[in-house]
Steps between C-alpha positions, in 0.01 A plus 500: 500500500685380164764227556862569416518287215294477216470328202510690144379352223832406392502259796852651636413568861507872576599633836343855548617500861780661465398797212239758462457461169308220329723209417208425225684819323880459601463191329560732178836627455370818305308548839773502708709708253267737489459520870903592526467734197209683736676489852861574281305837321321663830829466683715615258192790420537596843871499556557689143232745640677550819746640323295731221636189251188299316526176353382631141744744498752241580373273161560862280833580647640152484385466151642834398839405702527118339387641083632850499286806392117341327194607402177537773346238240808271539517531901170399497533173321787414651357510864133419391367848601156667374676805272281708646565416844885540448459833352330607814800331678779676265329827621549387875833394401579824300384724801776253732772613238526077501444502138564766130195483252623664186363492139668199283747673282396191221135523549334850661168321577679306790666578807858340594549432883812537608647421910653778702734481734231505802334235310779274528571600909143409536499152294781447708298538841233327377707170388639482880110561643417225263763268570458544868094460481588183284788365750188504740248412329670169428676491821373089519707410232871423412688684302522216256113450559454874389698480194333143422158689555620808263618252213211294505263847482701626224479172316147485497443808372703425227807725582886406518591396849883551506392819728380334826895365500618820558460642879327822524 
């Protein structure tokens, strides 16, 4: 039998009695971030799912709604998608009538996505599955301990924070 609290070498007494996961790798923030980036993803996966919704089409359709009509090649830089993962996506998306893939009238070798009308409906369901899953998710904190957490996240990856002011 282990005892409830253990030492880690950063002498700062750990008390595992309480967690199932190692305190040895809580200690690390990006652990525990990446923890709530995992359990945040499967349940908003599933809930999106429930619904025929999916969290990458979400990233396309939001980034198509917030910069207006854009290139596959643009779409995929902005959300930090594999190009030729998205253009499997854009088909999926085509097929859904979320999404308009037409030639660029400036440039023929590239294809300008545009948002339809269903497109937006279905951002529009997916942004209150999202902020439900997320009003659960982090259910333990405060409001102000939820905008606190988003600030701090967006700071350290370098982004303005003025968002995480504004409620959902």
């Amino acid at each position: 039998m282990q005892p409830a609290c253990r030492r880690y070498p950063s002498s700062v007494p750990i008390d595992n009695s309480r967690s199932r996961r190692p305190q040895g790798l809580l200690r690390w923030p990006t652990y525990a971030l990446g923890q709530l980036h995992g359990l945040t993803r499967s349940r908003v996966d599933t809930a999106l799912n429930e619904k025929g919704l999916s969290v990458r089409a979400y990233f396309v359709l939001a980034c198509l709604a917030e910069y207006g009509d854009m290139s596959q090649q643009q779409v995929a830089d902005r959300i930090a998608m594999d190009r030729s993962d998205l253009a499997k996506l854009i088909d999926q998306l085509e097929q859904r009538s979320q999404v308009i893939r037409r030639p660029d009238a400036g440039d023929r070798r590239r294809h300008a996505l545009s948002l339809t009308p269903k497109g937006k409906r279905d951002l529009q369901r997916s942004e209150r599955i999202i902020e439900h899953v997320t009003s659960e998710t982090l259910s333990r904190l405060t409001l102000d301990e939820r905008r606190t957490l988003h600030r701090l996240t967006l700071q350290a990856l370098g982004e303005p924070t003025g968002i995480a002011d504004h409620p959902q």
